[in-house]
Backbone bond lengths (Angstrom), bond angles and torsions (degrees), N, CA, C in turn:
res aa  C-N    CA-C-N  psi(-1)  N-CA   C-N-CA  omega(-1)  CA-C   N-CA-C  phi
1 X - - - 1.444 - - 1.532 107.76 -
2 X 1.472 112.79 135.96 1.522 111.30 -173.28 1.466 104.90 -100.39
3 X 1.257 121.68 -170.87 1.587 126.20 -166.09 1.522 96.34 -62.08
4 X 1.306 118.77 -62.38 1.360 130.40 -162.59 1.512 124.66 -50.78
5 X 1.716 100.13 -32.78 1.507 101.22 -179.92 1.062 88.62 -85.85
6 X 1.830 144.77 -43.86 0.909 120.13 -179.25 1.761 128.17 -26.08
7 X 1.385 96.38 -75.63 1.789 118.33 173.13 1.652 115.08 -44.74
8 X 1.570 105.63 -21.79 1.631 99.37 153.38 1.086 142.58 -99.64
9 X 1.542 104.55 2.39 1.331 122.11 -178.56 2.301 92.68 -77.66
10 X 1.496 89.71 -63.91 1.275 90.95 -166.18 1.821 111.97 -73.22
11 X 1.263 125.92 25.71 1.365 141.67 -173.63 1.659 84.51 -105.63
12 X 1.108 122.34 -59.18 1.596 122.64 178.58 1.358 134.57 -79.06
13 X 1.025 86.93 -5.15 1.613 120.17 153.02 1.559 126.27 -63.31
14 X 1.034 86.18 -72.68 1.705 93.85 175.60 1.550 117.53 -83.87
15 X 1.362 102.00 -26.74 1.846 95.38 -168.48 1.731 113.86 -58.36
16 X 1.100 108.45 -37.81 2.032 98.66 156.83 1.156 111.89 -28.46
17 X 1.363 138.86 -77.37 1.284 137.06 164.29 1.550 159.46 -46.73
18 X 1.799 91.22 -29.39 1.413 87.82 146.41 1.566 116.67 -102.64
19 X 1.447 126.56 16.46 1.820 106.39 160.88 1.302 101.83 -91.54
20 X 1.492 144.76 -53.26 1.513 147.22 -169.82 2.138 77.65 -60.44
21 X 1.438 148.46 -28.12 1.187 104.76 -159.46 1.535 93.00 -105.70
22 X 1.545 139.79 4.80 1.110 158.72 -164.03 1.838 103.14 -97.37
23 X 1.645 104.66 -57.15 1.068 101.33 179.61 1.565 124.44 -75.87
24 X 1.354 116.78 -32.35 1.600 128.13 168.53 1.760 92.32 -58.87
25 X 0.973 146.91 -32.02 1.536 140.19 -170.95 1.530 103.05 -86.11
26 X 1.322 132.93 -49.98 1.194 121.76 -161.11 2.088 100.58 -95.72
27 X 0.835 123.78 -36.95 1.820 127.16 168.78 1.527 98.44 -35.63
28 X 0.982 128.98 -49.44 1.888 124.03 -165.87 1.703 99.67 -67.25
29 X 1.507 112.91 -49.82 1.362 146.06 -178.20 1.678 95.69 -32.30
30 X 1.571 108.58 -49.17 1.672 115.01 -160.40 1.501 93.24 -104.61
31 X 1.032 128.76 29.21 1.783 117.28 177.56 1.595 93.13 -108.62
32 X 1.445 87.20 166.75 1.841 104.94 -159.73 1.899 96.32 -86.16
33 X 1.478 117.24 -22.07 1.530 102.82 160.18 1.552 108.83 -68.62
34 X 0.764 166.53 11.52 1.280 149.18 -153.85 1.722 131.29 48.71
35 X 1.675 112.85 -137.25 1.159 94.10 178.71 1.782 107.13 -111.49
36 X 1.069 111.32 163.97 1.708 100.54 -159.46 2.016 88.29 -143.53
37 X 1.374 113.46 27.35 1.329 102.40 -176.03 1.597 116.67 -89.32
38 X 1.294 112.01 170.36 1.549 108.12 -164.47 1.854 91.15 -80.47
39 X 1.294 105.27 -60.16 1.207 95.41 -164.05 2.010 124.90 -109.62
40 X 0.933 138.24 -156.38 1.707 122.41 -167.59 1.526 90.35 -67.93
41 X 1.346 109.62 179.70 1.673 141.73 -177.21 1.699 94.56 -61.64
42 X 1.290 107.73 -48.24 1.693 116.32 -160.18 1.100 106.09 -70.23
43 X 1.672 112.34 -63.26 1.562 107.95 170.58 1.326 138.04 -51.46
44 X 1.381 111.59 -28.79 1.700 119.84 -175.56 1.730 87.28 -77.14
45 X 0.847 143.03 -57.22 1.392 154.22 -171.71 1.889 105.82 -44.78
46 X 0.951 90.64 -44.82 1.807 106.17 -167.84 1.616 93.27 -88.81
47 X 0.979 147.74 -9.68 1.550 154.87 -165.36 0.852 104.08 -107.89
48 X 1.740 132.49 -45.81 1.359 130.51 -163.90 1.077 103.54 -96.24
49 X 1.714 126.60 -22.20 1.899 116.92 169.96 1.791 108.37 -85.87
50 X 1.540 105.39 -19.85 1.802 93.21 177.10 2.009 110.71 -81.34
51 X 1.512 91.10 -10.56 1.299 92.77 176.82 1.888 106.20 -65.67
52 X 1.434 108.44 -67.46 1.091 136.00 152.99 1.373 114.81 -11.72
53 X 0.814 141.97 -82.26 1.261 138.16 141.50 1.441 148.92 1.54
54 X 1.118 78.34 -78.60 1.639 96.42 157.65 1.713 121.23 -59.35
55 X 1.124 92.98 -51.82 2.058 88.85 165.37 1.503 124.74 -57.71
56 X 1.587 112.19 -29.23 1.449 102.71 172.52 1.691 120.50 -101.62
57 X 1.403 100.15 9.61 1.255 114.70 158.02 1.681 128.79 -64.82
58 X 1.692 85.62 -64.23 1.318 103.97 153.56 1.427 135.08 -56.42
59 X 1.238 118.84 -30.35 1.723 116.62 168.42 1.661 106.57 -74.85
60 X 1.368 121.34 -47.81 1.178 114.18 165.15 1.679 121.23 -57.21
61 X 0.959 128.68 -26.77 1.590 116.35 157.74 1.814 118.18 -76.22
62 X 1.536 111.58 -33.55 1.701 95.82 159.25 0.775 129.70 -62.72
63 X 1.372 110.62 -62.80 1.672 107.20 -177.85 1.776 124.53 -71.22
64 X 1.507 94.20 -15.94 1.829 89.52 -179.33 1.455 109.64 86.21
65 X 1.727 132.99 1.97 1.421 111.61 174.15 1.896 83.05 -161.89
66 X 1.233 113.95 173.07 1.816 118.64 -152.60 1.460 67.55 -109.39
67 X 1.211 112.29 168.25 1.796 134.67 155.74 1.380 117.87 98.42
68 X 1.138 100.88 8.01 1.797 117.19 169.32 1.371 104.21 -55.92
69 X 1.960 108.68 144.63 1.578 116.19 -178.67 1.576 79.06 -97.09
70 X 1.033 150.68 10.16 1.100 115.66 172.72 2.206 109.77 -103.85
71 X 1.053 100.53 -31.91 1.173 110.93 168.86 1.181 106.46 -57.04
72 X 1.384 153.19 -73.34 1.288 143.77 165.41 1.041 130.75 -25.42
73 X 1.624 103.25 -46.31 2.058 102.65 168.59 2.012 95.56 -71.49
74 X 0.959 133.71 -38.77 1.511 125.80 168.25 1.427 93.31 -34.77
75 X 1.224 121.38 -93.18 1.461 131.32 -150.70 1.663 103.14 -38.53
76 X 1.831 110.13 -54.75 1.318 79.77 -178.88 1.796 145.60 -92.96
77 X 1.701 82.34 10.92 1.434 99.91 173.00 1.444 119.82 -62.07
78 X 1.672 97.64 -41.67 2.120 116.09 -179.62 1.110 103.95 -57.69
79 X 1.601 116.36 -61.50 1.473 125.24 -160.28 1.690 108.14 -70.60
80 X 1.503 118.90 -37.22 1.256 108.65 164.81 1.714 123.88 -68.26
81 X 0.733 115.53 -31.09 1.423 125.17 -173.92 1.261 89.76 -87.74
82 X 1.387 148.26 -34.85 1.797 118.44 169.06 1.465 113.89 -72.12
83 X 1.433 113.27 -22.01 1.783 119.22 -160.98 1.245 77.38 -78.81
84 X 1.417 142.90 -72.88 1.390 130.44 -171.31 1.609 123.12 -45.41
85 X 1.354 128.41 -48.48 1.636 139.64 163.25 1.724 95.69 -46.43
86 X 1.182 131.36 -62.80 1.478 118.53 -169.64 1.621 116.80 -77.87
87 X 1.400 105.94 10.58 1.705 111.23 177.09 0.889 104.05 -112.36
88 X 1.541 130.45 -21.19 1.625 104.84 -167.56 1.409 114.53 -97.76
89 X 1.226 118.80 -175.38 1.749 121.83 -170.60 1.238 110.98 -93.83
């Protein structure tokens, strides 16, 4: 395997996590309250894909292979349940 497939292997890897952590960031962005996050645009943004991340990291070390339905409902259980913890008052 050369560098490149490498970098596409792990591009498809992660991209589950940063669109579910991209789209939970920008949806609050377009609501008629405005923005209600704890901390800047960058950080809430960078929190919800290392969150992201980290869960399909972790399913790939339980289970031993990426593409688990259960790891995915993980991911979006974490990432929803932080996008909600960093929105509310």
């Amino acid at each position: 395997m050369n560098f490149f497939a490498f970098l596409a292997h792990v591009a498809g890897f992660i991209a589950p996590a940063l669109v579910v952590g991209f789209v939970l960031w920008l949806a609050p962005q377009w609501s008629s309250k405005g923005r209600l996050a704890r901390w800047s645009r960058v950080i809430d943004l960078t929190v919800l894909m290392a969150a992201g991340v980290a869960v399909l990291l972790a399913g790939l070390v339980f289970f031993g292979r990426d593409g688990k339905m259960a790891t995915y409902a993980a991911l979006v259980l974490v990432q929803g349940t932080l996008g909600w913890w960093m929105r509310r008052r």
